[in-house]
C-alpha positions in Angstrom: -24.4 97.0 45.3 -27.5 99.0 46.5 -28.2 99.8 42.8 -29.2 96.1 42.5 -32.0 96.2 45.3 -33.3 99.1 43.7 -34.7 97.2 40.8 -36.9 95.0 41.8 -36.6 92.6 39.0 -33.5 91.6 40.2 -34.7 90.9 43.6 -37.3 89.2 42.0 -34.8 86.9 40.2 -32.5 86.8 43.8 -35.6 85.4 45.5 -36.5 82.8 43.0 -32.9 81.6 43.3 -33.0 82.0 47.1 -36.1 80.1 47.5 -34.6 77.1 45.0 -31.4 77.2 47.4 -33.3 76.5 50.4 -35.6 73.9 49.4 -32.6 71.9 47.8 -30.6 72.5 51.0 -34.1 71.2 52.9 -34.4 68.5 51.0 -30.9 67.0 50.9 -30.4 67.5 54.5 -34.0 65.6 55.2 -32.7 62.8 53.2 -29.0 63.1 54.6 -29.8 63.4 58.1 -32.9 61.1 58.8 -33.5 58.8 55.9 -30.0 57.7 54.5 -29.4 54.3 56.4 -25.4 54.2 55.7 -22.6 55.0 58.2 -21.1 59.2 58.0 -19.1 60.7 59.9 -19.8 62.9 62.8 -19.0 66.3 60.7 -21.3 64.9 58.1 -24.7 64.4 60.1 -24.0 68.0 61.9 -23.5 69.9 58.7 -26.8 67.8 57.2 -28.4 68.6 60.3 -27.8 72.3 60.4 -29.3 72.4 56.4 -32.4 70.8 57.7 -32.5 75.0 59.4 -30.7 76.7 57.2 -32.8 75.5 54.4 -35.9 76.7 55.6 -34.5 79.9 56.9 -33.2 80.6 53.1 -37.4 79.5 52.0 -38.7 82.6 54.3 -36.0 85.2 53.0 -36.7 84.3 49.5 -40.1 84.1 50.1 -40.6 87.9 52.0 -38.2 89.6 48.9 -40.6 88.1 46.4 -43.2 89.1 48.1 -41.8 92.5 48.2 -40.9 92.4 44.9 -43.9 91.7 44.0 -45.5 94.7 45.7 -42.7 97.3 44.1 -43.6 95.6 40.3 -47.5 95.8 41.4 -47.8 92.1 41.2 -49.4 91.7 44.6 -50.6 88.2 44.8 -54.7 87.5 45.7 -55.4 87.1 49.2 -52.0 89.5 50.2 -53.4 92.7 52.1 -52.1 96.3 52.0 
């Protein structure tokens, strides 16, 4: 398991997936919770409601292990210090 964070083309692949997880979980609970007009159940709107923070949570991991990634490949992006 550990020998998979130690290559950090695999995080780099985790994070891209990570980052596509959280915007599609973002966007579908956007749409489910606040801009579909039809009737859903109670269970429904919570669960749409809690992806509207789990999706952006999932965007800012993805987003840090690319970034550090990026920094073990030597990829650092313009603009990022250290």
């Amino acid at each position: 398991m550990f020998d998979f964070f130690t290559n950090p083309h695999n995080v780099l692949q985790l994070s891209n997936r990570v980052l596509g997880a959280g915007l599609a979980l973002l966007l579908a609970g956007i749409y489910g919770a606040y801009l579909y007009d039809g009737h859903l159940p109670i269970v429904a709107l919570v669960s749409l409601h809690a992806m509207t923070i789990i999706g952006p949570t999932l965007l800012k991991i993805g987003y840090v292990m690319r970034l550090l990634s990026q920094h073990r490949l030597g990829q650092c992006p313009v603009g990022a210090g250290v």
